[in-house]
Biopython code that builds the backbone (N, CA, C, O; Angstrom):
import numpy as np
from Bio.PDB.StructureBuilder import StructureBuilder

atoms = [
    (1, "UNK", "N", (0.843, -1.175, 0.000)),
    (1, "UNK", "CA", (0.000, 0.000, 0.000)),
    (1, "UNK", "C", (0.891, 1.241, 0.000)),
    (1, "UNK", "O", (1.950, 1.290, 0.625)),
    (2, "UNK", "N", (0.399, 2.248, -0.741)),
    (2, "UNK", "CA", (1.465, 3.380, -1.104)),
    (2, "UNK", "C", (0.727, 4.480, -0.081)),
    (2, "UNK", "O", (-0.451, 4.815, 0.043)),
    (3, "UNK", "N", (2.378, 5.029, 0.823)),
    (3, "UNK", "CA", (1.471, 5.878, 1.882)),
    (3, "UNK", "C", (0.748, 7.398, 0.986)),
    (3, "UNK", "O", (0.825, 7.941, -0.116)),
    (4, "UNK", "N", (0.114, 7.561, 2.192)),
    (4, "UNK", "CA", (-0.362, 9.060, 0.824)),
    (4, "UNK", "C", (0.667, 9.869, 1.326)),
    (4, "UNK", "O", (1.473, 9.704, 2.241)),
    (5, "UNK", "N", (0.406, 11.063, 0.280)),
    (5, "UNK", "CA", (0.797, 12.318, -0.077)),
    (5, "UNK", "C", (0.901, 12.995, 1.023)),
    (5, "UNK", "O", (0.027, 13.044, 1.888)),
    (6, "UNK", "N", (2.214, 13.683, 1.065)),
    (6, "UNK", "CA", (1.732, 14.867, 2.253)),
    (6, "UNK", "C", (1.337, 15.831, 1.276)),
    (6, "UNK", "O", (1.513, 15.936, 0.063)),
    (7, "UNK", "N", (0.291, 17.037, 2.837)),
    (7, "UNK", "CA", (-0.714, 17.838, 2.544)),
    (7, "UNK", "C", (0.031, 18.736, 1.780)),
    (7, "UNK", "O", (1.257, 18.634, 1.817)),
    (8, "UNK", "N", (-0.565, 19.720, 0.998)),
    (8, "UNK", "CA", (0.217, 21.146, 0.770)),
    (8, "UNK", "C", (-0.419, 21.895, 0.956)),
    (8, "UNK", "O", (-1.457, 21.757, 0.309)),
    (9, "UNK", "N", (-0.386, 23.407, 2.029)),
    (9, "UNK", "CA", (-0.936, 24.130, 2.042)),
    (9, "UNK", "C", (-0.490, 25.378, 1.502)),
    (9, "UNK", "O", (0.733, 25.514, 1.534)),
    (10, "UNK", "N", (-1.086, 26.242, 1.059)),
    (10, "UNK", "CA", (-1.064, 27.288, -0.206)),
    (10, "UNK", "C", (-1.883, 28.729, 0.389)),
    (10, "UNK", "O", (-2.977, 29.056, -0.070)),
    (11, "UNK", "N", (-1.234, 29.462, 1.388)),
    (11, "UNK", "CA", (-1.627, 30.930, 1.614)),
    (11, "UNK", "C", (-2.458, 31.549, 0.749)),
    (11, "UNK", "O", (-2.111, 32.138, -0.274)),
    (12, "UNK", "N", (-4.017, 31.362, 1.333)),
    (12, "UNK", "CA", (-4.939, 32.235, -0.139)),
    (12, "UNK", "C", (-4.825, 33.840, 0.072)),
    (12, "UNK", "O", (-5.059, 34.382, 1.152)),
    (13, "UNK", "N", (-4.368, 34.643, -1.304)),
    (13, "UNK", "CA", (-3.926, 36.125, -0.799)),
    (13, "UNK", "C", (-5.319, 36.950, -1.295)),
    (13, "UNK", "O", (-5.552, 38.139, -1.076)),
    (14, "UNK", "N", (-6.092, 36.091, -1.950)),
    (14, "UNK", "CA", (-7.695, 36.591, -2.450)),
    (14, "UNK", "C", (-8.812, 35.660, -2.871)),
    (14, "UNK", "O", (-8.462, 34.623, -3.434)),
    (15, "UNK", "N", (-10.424, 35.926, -2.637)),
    (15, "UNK", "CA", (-11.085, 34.827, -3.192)),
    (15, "UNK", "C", (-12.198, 35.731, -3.561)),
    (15, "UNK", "O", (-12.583, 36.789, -3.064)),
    (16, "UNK", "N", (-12.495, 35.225, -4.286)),
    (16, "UNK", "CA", (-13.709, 35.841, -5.517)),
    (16, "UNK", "C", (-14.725, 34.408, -5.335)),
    (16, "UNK", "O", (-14.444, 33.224, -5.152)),
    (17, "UNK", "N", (-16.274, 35.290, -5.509)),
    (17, "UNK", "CA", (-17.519, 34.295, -5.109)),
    (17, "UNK", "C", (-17.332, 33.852, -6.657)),
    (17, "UNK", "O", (-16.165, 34.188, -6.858)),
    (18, "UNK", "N", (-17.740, 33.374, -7.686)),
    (18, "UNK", "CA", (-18.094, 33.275, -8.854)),
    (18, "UNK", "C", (-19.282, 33.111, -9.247)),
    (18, "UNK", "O", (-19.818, 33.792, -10.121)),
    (19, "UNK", "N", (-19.987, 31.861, -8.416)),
    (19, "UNK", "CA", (-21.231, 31.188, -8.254)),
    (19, "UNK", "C", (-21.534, 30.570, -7.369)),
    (19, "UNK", "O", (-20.917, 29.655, -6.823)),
    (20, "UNK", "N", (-23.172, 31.297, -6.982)),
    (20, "UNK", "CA", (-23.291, 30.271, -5.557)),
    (20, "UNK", "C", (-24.771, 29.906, -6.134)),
    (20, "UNK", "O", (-25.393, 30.716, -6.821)),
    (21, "UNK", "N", (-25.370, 28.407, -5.746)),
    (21, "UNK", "CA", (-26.773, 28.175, -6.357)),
    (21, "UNK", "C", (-27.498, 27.098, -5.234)),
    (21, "UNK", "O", (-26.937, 27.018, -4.141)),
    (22, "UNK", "N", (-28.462, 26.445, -5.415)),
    (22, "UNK", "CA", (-28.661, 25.815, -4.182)),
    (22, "UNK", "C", (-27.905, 24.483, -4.060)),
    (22, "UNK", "O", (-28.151, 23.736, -3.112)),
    (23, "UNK", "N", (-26.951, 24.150, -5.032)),
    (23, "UNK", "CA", (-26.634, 22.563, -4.632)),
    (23, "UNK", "C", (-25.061, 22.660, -4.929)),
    (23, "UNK", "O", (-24.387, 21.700, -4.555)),
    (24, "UNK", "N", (-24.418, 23.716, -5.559)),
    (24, "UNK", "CA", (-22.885, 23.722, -5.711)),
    (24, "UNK", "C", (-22.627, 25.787, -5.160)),
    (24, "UNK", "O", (-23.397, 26.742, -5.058)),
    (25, "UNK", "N", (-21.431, 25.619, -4.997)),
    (25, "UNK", "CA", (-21.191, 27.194, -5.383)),
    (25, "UNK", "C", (-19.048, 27.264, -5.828)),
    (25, "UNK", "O", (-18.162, 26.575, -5.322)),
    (26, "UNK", "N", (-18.975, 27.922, -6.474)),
    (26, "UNK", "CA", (-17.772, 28.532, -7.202)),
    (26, "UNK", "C", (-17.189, 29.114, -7.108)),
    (26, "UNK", "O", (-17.534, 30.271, -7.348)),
    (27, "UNK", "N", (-15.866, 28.869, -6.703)),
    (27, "UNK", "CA", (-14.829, 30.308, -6.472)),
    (27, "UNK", "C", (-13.348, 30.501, -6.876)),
    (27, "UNK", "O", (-12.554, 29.577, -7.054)),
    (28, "UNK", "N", (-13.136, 31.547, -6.973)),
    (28, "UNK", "CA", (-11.746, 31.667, -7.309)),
    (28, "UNK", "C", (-10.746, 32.041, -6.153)),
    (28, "UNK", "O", (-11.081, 33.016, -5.480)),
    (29, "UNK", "N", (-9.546, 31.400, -5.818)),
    (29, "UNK", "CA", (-8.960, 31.948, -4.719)),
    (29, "UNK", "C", (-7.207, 31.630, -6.023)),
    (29, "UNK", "O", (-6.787, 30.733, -6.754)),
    (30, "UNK", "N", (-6.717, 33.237, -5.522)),
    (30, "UNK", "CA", (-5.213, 33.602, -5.580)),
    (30, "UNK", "C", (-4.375, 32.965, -4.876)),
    (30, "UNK", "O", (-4.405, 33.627, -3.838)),
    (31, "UNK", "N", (-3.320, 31.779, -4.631)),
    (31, "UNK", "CA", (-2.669, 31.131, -3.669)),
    (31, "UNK", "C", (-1.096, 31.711, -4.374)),
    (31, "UNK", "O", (-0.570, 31.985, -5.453)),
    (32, "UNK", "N", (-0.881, 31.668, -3.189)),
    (32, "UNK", "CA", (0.902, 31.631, -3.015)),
    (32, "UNK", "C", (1.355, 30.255, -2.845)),
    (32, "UNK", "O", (1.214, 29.471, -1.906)),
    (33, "UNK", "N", (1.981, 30.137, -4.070)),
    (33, "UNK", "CA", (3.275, 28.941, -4.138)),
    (33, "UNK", "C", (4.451, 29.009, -3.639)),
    (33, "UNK", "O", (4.888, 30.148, -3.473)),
    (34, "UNK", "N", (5.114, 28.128, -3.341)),
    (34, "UNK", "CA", (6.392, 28.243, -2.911)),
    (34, "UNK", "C", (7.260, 29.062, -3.827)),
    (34, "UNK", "O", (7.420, 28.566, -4.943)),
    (35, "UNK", "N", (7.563, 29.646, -3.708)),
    (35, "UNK", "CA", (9.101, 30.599, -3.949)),
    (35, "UNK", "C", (8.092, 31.909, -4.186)),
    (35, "UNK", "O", (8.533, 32.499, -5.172)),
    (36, "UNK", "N", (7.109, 32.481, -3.756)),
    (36, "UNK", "CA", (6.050, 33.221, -3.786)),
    (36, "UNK", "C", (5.582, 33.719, -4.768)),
    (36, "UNK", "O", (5.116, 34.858, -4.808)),
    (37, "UNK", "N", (5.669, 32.553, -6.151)),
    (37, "UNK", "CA", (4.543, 33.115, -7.235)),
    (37, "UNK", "C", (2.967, 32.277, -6.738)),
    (37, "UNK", "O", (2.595, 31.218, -6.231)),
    (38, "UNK", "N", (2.285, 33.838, -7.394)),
    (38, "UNK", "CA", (0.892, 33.478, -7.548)),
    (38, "UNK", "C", (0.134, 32.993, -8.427)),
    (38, "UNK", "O", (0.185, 33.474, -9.559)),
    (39, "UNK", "N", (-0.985, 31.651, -8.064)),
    (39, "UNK", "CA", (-1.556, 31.303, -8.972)),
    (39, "UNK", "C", (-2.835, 31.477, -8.398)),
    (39, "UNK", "O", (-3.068, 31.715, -7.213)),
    (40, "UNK", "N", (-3.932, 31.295, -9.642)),
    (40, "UNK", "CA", (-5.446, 31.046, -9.293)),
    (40, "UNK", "C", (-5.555, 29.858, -9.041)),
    (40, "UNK", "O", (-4.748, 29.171, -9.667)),
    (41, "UNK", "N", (-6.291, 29.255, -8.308)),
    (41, "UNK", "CA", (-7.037, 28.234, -8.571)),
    (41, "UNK", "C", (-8.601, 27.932, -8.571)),
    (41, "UNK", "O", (-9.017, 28.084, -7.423)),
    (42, "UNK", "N", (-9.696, 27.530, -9.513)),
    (42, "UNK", "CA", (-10.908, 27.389, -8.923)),
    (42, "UNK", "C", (-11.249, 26.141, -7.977)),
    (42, "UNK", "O", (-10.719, 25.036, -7.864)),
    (43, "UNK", "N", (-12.197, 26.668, -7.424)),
    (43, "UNK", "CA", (-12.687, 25.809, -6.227)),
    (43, "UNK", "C", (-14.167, 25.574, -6.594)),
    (43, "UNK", "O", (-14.971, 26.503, -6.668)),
    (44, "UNK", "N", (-14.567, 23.944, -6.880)),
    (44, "UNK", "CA", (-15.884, 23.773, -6.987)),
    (44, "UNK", "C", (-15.982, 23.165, -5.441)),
    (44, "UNK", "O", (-15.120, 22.421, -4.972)),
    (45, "UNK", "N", (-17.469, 23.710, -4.546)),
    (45, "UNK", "CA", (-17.646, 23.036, -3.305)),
    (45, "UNK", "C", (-19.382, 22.705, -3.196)),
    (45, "UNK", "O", (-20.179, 23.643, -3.172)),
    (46, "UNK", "N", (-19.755, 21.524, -3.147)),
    (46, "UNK", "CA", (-20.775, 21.142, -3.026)),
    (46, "UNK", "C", (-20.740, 20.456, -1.427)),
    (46, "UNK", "O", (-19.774, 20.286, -0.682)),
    (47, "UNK", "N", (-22.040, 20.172, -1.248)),
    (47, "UNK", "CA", (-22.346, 19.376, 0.087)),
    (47, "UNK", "C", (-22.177, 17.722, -0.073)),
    (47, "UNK", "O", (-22.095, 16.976, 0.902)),
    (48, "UNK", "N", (-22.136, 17.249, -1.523)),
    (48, "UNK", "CA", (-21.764, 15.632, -1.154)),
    (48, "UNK", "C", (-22.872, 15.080, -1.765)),
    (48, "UNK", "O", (-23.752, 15.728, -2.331)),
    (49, "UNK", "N", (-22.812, 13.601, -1.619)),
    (49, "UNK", "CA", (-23.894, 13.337, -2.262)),
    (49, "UNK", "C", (-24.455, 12.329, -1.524)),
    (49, "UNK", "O", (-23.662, 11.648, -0.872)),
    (50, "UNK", "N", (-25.449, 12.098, -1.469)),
    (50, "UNK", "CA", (-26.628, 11.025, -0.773)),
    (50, "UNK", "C", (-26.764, 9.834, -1.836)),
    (50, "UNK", "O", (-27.133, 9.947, -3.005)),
    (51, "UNK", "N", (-26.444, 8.860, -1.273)),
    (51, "UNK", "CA", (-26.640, 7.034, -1.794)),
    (51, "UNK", "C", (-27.950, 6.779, -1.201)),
    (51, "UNK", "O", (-28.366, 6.811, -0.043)),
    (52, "UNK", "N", (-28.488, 6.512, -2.350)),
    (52, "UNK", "CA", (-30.039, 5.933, -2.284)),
    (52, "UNK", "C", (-30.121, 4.347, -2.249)),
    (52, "UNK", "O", (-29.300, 3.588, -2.765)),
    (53, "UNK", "N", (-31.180, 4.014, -1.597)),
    (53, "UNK", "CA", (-31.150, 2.322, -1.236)),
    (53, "UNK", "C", (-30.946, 1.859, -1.986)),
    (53, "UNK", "O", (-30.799, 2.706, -2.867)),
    (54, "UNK", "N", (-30.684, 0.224, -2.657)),
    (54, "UNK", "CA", (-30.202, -0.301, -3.229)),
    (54, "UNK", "C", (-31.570, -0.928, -3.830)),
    (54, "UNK", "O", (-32.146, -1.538, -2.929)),
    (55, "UNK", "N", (-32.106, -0.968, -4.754)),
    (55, "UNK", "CA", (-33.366, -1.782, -5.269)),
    (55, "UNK", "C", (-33.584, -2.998, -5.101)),
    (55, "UNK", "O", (-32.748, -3.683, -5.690)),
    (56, "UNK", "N", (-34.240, -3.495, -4.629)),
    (56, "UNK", "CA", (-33.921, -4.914, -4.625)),
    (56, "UNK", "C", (-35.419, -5.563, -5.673)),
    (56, "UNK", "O", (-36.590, -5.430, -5.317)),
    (57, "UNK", "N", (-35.030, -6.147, -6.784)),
    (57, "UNK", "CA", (-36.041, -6.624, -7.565)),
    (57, "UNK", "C", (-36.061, -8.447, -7.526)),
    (57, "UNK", "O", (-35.192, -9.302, -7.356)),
    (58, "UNK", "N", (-37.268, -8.467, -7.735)),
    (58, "UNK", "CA", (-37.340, -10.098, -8.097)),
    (58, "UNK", "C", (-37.612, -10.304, -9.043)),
    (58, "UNK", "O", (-38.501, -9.639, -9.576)),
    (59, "UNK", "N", (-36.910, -11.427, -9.769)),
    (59, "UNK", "CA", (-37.717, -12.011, -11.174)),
    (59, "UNK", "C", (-38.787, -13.327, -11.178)),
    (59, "UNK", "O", (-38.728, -14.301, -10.429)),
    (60, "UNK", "N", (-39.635, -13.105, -12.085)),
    (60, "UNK", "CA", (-39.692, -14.428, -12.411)),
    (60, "UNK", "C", (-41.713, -14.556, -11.276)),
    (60, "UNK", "O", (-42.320, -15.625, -11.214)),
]
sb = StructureBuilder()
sb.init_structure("model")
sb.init_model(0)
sb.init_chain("A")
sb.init_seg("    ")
for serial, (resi, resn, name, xyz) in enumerate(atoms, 1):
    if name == "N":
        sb.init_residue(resn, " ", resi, " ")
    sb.init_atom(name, np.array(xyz, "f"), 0.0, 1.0, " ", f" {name:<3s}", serial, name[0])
structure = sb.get_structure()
């Protein structure tokens, strides 16, 4: 088993709403990289999703 990744965290220096709606919303945040260039990155953030029961059918 391959251990994971370490984290990276990235100083946000700005964030912009883009889109907010009732089931996702959108944003832009400015991060500082190491050696202190800036990049954008977008951020999609929803709440997740709900697994519905499993059907259970019979044949025959």
């Amino acid at each position: 088993m391959t251990p994971p990744s370490p984290r990276h965290d990235f100083p946000v220096r700005a964030s912009k709403d883009i889109y907010t709606g009732a089931v996702m919303a959108l944003r832009s945040d400015e991060v500082e990289m190491p050696g202190g260039r800036l990049a954008v990155r977008e951020i999609l953030e929803h709440p997740g999703a709900s697994r519905s029961p499993r059907s259970t059918r019979t044949t025959g």
